[in-house]
C-alpha positions in Angstrom: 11.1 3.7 -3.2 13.0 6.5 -2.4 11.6 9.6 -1.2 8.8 11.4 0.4 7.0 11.9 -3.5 7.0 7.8 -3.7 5.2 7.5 -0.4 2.8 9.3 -0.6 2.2 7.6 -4.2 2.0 4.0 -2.5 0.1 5.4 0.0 -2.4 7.1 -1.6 -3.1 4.1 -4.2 -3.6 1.9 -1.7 -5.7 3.9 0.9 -8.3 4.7 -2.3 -9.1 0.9 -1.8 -12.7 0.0 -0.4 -12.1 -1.5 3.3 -8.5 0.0 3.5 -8.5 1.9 7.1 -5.0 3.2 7.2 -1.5 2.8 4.6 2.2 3.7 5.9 5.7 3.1 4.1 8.1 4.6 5.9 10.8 5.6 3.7 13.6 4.2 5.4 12.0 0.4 5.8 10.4 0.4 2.7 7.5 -1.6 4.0 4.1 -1.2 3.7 2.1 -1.9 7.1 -1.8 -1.8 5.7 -5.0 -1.7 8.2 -7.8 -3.4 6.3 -11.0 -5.0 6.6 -10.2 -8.5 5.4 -13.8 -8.8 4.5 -14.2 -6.4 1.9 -10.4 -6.0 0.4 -7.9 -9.0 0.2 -4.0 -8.4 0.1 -3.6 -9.5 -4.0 -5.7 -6.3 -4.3 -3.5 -4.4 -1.8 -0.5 -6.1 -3.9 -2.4 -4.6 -7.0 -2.8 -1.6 -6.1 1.2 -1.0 -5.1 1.5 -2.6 -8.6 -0.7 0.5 -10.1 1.3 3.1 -8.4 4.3 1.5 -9.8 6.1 -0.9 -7.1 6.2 -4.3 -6.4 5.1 -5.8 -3.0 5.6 -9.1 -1.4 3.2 -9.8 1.4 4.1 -11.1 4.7 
């Protein structure tokens, strides 16, 4: 990832998710800090859905 266009990309993958509150990647980290409701989406979906939008991502 590196610029605004792939941000936004990651971003808006993974806020289209069901139970997904909030999705930021700031550019210059690189990681992905997620606000979900662990009730209705897990993180190997989360993990999919940065997948879909054509990243890998390694959850912590």
């Amino acid at each position: 990832m590196s610029c605004a266009h792939c941000k936004a990309r990651i971003e808006k993958e993974v806020t289209c998710l069901k139970g997904v509150e909030v999705a930021d990647v700031p550019v210059e980290s690189k990681v992905l800090t997620v606000r979900f409701d662990d009730q209705v989406v897990d993180s190997a979906a989360i993990v999919a859905a940065v997948a879909e939008a054509g990243y890998t991502a390694n959850p912590q």
